[in-house]
ZADOTOR-89808 format. One record per residue: residue number from 1; residue in one letter; y, z, x negated of N, C-alpha, C, O in turn. Coordinates in steps of 0.05 Angstrom, whole numbers, plus 5000, padded with zeros to 4 digits. Atoms other than C-alpha are relative to their C-alpha. Layout:
<atoms>
lummi|vexmi|n_yy|n_zz|n_xx|ca_yy|ca_zz|ca_xx|c_yy|c_zz|c_xx|o_yy|o_zz|o_xx
NUM|a|Y|Z|X|Y|Z|X|Y|Z|X|Y|Z|X
...
</atoms>
This chain:
<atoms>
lummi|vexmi|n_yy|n_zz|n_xx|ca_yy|ca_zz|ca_xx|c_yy|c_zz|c_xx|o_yy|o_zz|o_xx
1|x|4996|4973|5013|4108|1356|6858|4991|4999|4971|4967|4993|4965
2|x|5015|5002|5025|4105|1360|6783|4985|5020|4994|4987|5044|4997
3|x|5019|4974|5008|4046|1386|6755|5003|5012|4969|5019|5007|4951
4|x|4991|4985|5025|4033|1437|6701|5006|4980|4977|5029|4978|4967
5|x|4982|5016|5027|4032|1385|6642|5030|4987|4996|5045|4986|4976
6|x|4960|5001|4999|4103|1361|6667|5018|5025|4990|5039|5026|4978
7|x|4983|4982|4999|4122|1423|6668|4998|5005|4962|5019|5002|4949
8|x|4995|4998|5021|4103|1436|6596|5010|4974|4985|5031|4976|4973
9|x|4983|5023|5012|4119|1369|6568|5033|5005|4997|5049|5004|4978
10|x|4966|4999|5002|4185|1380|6595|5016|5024|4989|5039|5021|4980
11|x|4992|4995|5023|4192|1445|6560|4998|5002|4971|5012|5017|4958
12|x|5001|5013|5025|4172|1418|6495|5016|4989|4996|5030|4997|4977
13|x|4977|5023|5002|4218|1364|6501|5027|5010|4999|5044|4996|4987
14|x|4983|4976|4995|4269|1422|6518|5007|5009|4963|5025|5001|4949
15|x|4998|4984|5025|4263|1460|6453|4994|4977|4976|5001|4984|4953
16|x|4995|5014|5029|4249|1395|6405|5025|4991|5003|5037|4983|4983
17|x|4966|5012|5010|4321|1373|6423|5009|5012|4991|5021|5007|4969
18|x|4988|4982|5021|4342|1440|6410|4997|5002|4969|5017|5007|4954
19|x|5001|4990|5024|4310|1448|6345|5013|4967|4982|5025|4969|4961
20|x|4975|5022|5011|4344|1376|6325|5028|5005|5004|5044|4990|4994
21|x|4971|4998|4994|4409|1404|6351|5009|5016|4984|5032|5023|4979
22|x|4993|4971|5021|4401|1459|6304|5001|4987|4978|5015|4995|4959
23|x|5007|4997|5034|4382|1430|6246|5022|4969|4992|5030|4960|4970
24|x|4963|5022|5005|4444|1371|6259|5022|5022|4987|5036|5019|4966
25|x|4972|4983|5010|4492|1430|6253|4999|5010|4973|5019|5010|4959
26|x|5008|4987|5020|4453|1465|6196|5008|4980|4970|5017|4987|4948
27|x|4993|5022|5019|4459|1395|6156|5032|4989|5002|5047|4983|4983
28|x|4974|4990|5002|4523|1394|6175|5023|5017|4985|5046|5010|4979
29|x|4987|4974|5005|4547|1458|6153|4997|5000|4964|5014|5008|4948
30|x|5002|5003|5024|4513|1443|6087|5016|4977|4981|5019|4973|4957
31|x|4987|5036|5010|4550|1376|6077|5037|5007|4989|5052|5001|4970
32|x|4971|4994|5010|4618|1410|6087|5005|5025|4984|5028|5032|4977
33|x|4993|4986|5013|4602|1465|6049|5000|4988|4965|5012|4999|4947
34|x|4995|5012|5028|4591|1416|5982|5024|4994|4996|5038|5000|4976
35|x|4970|5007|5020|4653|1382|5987|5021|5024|5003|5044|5018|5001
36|x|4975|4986|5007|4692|1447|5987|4994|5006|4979|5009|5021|4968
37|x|5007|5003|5038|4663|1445|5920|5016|4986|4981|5022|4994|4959
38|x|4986|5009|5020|4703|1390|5897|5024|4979|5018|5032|4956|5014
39|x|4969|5001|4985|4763|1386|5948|5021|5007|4982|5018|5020|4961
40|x|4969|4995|5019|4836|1390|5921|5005|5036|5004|5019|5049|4988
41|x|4995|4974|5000|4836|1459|5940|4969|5020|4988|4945|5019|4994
42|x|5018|4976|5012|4800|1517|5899|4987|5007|5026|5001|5004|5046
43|x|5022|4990|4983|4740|1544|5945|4997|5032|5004|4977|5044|4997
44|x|4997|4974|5003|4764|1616|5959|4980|5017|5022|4980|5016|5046
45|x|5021|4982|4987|4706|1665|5978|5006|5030|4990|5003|5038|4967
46|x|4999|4966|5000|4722|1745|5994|4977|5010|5012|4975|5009|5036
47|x|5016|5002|4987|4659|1763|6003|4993|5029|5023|5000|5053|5026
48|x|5003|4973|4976|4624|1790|6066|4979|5014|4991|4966|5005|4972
49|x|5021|4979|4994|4574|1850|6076|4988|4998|5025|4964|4992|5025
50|x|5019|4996|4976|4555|1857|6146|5017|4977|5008|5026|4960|4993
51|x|4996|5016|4984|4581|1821|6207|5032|5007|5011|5045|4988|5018
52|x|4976|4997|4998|4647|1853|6220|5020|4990|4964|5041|4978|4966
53|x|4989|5008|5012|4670|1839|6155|5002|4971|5001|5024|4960|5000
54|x|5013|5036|5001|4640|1761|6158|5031|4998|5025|5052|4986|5019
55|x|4979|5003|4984|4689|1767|6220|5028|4995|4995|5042|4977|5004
56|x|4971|4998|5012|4752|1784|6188|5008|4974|4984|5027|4958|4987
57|x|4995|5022|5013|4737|1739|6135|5004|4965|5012|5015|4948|4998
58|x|4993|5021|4993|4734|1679|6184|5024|4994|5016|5032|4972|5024
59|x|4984|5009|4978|4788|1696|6227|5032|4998|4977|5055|4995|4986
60|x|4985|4995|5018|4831|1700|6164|5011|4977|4989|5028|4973|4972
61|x|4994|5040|5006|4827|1620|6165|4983|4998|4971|4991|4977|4962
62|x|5017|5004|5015|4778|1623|6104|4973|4977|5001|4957|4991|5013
63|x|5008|5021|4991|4733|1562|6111|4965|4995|4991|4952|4975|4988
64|x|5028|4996|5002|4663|1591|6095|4997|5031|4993|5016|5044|4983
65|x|5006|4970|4999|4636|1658|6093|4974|4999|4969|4958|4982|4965
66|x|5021|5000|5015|4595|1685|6026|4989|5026|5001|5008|5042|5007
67|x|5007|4978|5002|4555|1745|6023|4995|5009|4971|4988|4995|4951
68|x|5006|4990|5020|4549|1794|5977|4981|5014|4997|4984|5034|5010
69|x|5022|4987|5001|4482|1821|5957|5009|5035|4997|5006|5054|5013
70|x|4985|4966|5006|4517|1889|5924|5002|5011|5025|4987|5029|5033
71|x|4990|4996|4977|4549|1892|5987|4986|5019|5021|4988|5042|5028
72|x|5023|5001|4978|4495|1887|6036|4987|5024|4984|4983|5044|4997
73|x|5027|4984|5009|4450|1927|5992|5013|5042|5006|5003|5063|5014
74|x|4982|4977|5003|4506|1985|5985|4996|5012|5033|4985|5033|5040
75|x|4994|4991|4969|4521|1987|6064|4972|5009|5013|4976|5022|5033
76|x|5030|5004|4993|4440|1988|6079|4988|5030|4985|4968|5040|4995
77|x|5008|4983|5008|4434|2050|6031|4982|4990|4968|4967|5006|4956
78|x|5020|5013|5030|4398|2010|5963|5020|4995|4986|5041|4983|4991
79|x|4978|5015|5027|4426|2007|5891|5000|4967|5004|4987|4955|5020
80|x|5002|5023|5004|4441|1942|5874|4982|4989|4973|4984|5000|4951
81|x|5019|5015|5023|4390|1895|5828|4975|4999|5015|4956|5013|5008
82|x|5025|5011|4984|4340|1872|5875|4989|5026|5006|4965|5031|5002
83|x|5018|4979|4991|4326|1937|5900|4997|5009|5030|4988|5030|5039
84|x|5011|5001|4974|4325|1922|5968|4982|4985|5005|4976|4966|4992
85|x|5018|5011|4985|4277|1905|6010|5007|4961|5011|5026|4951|5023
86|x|4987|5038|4991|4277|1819|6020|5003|4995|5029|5015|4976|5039
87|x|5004|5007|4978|4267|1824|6083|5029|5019|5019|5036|5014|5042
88|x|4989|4983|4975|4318|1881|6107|5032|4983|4982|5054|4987|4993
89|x|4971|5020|5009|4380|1830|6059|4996|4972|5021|5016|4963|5033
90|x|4995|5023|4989|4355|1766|6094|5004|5009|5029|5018|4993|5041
91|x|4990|4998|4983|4360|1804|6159|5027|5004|5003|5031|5000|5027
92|x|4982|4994|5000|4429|1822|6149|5016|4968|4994|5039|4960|5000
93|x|4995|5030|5011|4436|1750|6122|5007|4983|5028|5027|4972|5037
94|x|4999|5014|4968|4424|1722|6189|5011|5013|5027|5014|5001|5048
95|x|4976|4984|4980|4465|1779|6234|5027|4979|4981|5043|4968|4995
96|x|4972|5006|5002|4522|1748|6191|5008|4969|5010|5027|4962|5023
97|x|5004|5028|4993|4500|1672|6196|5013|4988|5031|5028|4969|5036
98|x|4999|5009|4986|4495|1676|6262|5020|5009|5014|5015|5003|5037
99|x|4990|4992|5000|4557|1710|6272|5035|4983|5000|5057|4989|5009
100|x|4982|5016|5014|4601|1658|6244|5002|4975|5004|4980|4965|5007
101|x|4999|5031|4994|4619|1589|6254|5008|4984|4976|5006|4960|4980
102|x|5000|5010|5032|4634|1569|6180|4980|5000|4997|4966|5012|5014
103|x|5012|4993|5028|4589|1561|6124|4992|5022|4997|5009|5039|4999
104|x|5003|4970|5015|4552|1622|6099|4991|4988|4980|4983|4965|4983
105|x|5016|5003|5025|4526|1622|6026|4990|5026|4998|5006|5045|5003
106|x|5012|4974|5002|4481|1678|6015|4996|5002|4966|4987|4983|4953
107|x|5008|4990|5018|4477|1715|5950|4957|5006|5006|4950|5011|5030
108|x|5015|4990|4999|4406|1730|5945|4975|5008|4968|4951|5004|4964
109|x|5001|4988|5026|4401|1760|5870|4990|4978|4992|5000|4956|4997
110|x|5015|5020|5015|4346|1725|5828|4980|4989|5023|4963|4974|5015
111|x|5028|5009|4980|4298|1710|5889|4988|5007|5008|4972|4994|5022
112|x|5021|4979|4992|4263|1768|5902|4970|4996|4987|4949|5003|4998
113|x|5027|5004|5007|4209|1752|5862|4997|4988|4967|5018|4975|4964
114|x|5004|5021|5027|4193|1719|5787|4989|4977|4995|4992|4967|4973
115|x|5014|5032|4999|4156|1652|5799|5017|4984|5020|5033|4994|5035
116|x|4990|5017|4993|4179|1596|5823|4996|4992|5037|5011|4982|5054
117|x|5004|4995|4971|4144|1605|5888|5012|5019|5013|5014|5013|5037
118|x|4982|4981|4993|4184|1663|5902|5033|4990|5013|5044|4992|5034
119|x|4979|5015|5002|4243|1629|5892|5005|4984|5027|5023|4990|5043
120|x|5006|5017|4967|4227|1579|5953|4989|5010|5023|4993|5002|5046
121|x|5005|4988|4973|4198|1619|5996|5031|5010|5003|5045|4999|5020
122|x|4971|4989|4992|4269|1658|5993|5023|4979|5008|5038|4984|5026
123|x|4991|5026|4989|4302|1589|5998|4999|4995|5023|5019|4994|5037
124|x|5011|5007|4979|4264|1573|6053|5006|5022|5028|5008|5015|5052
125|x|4993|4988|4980|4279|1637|6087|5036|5010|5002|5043|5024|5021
126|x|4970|5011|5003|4359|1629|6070|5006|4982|5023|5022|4988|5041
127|x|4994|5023|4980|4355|1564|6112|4989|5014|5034|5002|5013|5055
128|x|5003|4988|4978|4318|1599|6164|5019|5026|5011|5021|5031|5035
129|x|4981|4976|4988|4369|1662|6167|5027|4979|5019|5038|4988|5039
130|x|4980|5016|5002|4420|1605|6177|5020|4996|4986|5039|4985|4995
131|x|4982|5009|5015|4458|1600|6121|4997|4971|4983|4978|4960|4993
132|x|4997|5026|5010|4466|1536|6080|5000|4995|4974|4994|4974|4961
133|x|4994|5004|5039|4481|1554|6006|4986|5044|4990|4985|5066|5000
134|x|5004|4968|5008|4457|1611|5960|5003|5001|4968|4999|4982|4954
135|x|4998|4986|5030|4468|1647|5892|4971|5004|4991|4954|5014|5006
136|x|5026|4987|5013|4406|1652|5841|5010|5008|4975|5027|4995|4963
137|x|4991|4984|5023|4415|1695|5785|4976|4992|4979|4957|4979|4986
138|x|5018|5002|5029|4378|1694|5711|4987|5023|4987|4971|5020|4969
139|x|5010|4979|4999|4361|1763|5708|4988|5004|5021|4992|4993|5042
140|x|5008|4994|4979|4313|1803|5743|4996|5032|5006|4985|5048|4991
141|x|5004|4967|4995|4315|1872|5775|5023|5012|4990|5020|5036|4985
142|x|4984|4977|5022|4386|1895|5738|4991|4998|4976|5007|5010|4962
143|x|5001|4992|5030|4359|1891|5669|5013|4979|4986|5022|4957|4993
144|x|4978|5021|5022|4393|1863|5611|4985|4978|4986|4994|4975|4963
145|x|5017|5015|5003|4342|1809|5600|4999|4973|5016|4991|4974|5040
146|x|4997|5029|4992|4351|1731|5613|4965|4991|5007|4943|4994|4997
147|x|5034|5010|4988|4291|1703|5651|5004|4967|4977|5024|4953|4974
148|x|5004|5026|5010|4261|1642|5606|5020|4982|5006|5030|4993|5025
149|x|4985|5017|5001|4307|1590|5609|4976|4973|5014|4985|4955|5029
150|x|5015|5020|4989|4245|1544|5627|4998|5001|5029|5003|4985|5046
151|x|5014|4982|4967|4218|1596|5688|5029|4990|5015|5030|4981|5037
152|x|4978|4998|4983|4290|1592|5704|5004|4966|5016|5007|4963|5040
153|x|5005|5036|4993|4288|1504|5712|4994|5001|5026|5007|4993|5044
154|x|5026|5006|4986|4226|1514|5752|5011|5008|5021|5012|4990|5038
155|x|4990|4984|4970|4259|1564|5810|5023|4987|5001|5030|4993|5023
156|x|4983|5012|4978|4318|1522|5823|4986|4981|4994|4972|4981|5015
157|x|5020|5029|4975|4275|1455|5829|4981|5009|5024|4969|4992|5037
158|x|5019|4985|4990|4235|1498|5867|5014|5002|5034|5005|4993|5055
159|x|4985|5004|4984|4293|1515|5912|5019|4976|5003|5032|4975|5024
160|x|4989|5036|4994|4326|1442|5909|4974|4993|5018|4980|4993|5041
161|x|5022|5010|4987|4255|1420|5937|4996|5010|5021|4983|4999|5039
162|x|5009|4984|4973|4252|1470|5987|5015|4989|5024|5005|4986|5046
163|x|4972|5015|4981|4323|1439|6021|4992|4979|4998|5008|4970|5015
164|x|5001|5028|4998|4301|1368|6013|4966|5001|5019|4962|4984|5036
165|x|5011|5006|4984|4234|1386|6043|5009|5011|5033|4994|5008|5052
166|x|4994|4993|4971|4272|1417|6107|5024|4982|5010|5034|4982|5033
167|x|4977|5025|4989|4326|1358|6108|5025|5022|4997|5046|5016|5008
168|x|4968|4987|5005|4382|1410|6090|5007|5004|4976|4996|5019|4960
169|x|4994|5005|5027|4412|1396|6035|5016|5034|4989|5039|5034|4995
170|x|4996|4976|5006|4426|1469|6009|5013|4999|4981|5007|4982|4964
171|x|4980|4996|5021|4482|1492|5965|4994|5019|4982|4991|5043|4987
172|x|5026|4969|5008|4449|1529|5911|5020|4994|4968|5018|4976|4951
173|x|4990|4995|5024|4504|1560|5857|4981|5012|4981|4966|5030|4990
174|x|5016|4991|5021|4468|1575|5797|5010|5025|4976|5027|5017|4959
175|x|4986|4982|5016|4486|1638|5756|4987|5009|4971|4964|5016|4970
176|x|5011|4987|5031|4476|1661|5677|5019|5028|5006|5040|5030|5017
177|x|4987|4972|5003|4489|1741|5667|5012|5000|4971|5021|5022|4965
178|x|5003|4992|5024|4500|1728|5591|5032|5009|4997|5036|5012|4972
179|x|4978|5002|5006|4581|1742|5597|4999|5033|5017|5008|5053|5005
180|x|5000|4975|4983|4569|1803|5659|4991|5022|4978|5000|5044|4970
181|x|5023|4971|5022|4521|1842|5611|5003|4997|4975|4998|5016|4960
182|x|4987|4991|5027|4543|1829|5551|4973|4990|4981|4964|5005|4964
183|x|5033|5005|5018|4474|1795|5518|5017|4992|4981|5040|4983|4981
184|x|5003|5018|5026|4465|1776|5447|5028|5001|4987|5049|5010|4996
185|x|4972|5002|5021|4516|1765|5394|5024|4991|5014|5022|4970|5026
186|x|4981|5016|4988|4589|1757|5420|5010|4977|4992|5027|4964|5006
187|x|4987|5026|5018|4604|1702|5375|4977|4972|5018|4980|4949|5027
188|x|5019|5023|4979|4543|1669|5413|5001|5002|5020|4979|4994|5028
189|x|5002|5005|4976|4557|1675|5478|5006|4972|5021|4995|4960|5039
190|x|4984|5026|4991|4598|1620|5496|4985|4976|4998|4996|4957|5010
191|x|5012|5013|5005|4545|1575|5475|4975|5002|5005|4961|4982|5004
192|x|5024|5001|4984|4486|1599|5503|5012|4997|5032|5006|4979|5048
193|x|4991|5015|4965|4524|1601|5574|5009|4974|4997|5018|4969|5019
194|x|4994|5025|4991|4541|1529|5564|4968|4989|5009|4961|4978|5030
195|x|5021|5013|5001|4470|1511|5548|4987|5013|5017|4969|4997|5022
196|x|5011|4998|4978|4440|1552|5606|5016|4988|5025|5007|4984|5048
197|x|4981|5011|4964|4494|1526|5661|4991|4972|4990|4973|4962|5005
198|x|5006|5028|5003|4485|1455|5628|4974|4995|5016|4973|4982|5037
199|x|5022|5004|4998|4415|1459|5635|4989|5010|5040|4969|5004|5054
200|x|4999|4988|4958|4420|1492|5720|5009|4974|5008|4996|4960|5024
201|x|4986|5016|4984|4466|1441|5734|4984|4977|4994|4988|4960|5012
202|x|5018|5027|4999|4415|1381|5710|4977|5002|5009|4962|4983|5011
203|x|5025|4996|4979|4359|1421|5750|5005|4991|5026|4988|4984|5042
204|x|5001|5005|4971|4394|1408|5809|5026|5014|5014|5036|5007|5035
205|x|4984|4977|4986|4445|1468|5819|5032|4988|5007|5039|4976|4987
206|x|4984|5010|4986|4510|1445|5858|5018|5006|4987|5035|4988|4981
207|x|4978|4990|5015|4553|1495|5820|4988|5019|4982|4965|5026|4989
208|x|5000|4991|5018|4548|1536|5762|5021|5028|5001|5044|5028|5010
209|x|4986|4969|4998|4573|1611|5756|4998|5014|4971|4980|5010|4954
210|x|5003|4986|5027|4590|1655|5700|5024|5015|5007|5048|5009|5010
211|x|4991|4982|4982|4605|1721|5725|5010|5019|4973|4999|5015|4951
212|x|4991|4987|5028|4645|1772|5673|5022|4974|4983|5031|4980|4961
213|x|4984|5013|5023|4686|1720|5639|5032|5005|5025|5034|4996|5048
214|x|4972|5013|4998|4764|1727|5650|5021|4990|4991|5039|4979|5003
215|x|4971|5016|5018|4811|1704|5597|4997|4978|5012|4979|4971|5027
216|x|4991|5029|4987|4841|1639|5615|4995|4985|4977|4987|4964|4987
217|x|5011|5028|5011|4824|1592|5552|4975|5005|5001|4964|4984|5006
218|x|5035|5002|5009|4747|1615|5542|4993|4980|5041|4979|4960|5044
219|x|5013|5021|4988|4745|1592|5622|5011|4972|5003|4997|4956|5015
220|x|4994|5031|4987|4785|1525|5628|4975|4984|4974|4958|4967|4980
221|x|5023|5012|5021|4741|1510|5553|4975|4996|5018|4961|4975|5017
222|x|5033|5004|4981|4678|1525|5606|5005|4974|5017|4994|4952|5015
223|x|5002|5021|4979|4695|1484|5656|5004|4968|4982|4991|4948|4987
224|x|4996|5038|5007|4719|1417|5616|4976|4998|4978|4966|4976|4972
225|x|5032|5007|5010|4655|1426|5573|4981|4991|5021|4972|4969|5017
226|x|5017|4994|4978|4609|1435|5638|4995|4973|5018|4974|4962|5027
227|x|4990|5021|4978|4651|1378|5681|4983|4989|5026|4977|4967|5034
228|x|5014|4995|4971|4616|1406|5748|5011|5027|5010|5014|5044|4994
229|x|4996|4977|4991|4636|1460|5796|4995|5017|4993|4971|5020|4988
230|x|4998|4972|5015|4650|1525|5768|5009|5020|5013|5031|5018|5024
231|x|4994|4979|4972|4649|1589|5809|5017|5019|4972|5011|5015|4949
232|x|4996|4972|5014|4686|1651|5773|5009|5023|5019|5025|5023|5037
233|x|4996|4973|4987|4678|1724|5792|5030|5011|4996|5038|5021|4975
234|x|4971|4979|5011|4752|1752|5797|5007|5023|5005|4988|5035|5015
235|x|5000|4970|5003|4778|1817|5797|5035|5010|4985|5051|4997|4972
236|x|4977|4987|5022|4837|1867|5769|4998|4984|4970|4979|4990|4955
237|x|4996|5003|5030|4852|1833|5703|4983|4965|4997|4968|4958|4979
238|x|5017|5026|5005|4825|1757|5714|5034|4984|5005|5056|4995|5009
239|x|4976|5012|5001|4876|1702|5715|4996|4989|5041|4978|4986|5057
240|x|5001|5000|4967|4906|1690|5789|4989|4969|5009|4989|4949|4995
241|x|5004|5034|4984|4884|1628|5841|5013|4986|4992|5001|4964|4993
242|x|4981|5031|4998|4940|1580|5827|4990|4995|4969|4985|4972|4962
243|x|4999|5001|5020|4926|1601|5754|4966|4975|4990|4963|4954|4978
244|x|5030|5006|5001|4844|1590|5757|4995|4962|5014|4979|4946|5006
245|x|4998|5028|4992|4860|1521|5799|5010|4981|4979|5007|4957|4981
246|x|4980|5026|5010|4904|1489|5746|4973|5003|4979|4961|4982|4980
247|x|5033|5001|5015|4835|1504|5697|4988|4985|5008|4976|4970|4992
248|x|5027|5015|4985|4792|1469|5750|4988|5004|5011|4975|4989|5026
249|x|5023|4979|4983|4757|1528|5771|4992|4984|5032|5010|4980|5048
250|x|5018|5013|4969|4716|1496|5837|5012|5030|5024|5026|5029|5044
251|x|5011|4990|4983|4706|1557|5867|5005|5030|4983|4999|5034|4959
252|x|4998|4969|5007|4727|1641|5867|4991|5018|5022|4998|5017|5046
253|x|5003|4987|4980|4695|1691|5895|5001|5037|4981|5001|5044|4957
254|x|4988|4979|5007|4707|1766|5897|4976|5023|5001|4980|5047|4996
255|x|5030|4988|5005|4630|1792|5899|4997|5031|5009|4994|5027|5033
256|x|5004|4977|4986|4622|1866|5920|5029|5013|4999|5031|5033|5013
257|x|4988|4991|4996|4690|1879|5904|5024|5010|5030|5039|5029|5035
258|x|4993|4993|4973|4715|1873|5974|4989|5019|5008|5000|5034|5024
259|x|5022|4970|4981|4664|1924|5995|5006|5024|4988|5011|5045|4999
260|x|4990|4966|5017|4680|1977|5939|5014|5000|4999|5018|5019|4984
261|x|4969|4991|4995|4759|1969|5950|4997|5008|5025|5012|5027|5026
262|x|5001|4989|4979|4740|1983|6027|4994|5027|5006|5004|5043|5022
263|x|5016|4963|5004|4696|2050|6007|5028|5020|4991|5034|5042|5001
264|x|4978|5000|5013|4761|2052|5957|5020|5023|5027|5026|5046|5028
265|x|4972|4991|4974|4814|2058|6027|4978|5019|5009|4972|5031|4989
266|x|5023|4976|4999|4756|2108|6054|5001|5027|4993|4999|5049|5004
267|x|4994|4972|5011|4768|2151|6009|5021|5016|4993|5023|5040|4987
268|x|4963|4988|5001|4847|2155|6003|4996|5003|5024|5003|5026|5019
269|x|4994|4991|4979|4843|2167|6079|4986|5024|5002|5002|5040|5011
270|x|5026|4984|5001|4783|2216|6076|5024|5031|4977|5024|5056|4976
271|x|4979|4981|5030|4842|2247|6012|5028|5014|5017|5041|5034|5011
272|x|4979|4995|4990|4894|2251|6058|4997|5017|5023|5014|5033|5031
273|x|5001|4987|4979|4863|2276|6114|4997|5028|4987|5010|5045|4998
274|x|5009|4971|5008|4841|2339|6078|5020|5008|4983|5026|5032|4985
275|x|4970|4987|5007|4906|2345|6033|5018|5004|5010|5029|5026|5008
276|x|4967|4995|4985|4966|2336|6070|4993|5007|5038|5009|5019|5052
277|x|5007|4998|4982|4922|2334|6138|5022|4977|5018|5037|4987|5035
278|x|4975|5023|4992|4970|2268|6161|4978|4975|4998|4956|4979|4987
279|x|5011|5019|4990|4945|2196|6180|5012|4968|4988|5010|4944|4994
280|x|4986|5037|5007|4983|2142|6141|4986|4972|4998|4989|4951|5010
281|x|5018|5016|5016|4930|2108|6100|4985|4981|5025|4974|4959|5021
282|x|5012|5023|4977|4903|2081|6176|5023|4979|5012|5020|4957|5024
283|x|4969|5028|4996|4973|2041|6188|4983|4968|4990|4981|4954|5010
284|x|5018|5023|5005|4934|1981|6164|4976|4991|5022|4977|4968|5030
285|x|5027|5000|4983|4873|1981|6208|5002|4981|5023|5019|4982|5042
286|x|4996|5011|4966|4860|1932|6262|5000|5012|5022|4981|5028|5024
287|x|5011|4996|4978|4865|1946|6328|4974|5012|5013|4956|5002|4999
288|x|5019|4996|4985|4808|1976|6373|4997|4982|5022|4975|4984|5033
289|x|4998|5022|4980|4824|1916|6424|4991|4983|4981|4968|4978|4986
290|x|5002|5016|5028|4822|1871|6354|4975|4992|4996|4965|4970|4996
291|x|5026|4997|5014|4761|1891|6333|4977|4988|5031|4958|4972|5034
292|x|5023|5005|4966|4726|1886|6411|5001|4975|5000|4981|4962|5008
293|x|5004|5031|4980|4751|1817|6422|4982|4980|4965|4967|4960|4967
294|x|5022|5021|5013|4716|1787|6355|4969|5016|4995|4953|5007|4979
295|x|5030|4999|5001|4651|1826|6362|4991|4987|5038|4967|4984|5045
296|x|5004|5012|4981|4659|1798|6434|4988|4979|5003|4978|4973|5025
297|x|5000|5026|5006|4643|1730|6406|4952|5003|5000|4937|4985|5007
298|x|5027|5004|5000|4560|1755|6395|4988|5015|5026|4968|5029|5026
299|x|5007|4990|4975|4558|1773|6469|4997|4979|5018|4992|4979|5042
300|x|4995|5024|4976|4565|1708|6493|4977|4979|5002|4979|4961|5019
</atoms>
């Protein structure tokens, strides 16, 4: 009859396979989320908010899920600019993670914090939500103010180190606001965002972002200066996918605008119901069977 130490040995032995079975897939997940970095195909991300969206977006054949901080922060009741709570975004982080069988990349602003320790702890609890890759921004809080360019070094080696000390190689786009917000002289812009993405991408950062830019020569000039994965924010008035691919662009994603064109249909149905009192604007809508059989999937 085995005795108690069998018995615990053997669930030890139980849960360290698991936590190697986990952290196979997790390195996994991170591996294929690099090379859709620099696959023949552009790296198209609509991003999610909660877990029904994360849904849509995977069953839509999309080949990694990204979150959007705005998003999340909007649906939760908080402006956006780090003014949620870290703990109630990384929970929402990991309802979507674990939700999904792609890739997630989590937005998670500048880090929740200003030091470099900040930075990695949030890293650190990224990898723990289960996602694999994340957004760090150069601002902090919303304001129109570039964090040091040094401080900034320090928090992605900070988070590169955090993924090499957990064996998951983490996908960590790196972002400058100087094109979103409009910093400093316009004649200098273009040249301080080279020299802050230059300078991300030789800390460590996988890809490089520069959110606000759409004309089509200022970005293909970015990218064949840069010659590393290049995310761009698109939107009404940016140049289209086939367009942004023949540039080089790595990687597009669509950042809270999925969530505020959703509020958007919301509110033409919300317009219609109370003007004409009629039902069109829901002709689109999935199913109520639709919707059951993929939240079915976190019942199992």
């Amino acid at each position: 009859m085995p005795n108690r130490n069998d018995s615990q040995f053997a669930f030890s032995l139980r849960k360290n396979l698991e936590l190697v079975g986990h952290m196979a897939q997790e390195q996994a997940k991170a591996a294929a989320l690099r090379v859709l970095h620099s696959g023949r195909e552009i790296l198209l991300l609509p991003n999610a908010w909660d877990v029904a969206s994360a849904r849509v977006v995977e069953e839509s054949g999309f080949k990694a899920v990204a979150t959007s901080s705005a998003g999340i922060a909007f649906s939760l009741g908080h402006p956006d600019g780090q003014k949620i709570p870290r703990e109630e975004m990384l929970a929402a982080i990991a309802r979507i993670a674990k939700a999904v069988k792609v890739p997630v990349t989590a937005d998670v602003e500048s880090g929740y914090g200003k030091t470099p320790e900040d930075a990695s702890r949030t890293a650190r609890a990224v990898l723990d939500a289960g996602a694999v890759g994340m957004n760090l921004e150069d601002t902090i809080g919303g304001s129109s103010a570039l964090v040091d360019l040094a401080l900034q070094l320090e928090k992605i080696r900070a988070v590169r180190e955090m993924g090499s000390r957990l064996k998951i190689p983490l996908v960590l786009n790196a972002r400058t606001d100087v094109y979103l917000l409009q910093i400093g002289d316009p004649a200098k812009r273009y040249d301080e965002t080279i020299r802050r993405l230059s300078a991300f991408r030789e800390a460590g950062a996988d890809c490089v972002f520069a959110p606000g830019l759409r004309d089509a020569p200022t970005i293909g000039r970015l990218v064949a200066d840069l010659k590393c994965p290049v995310n761009i924010l698109a939107g009404p008035g940016s140049p289209s996918v086939p367009e942004l691919s023949k540039l080089g662009v790595a990687r597009v994603s669509l950042g809270s605008g999925t969530m505020r064109a959703t509020l958007g249909h919301l509110r033409r149905i919300a317009d219609e119901l109370k003007t004409t009192g009629t039902y069109s604007k829901l002709e689109d809508a999935p199913s109520h069977a639709e919707m059951n059989r993929m939240m079915e999937r976190n019942q199992r």
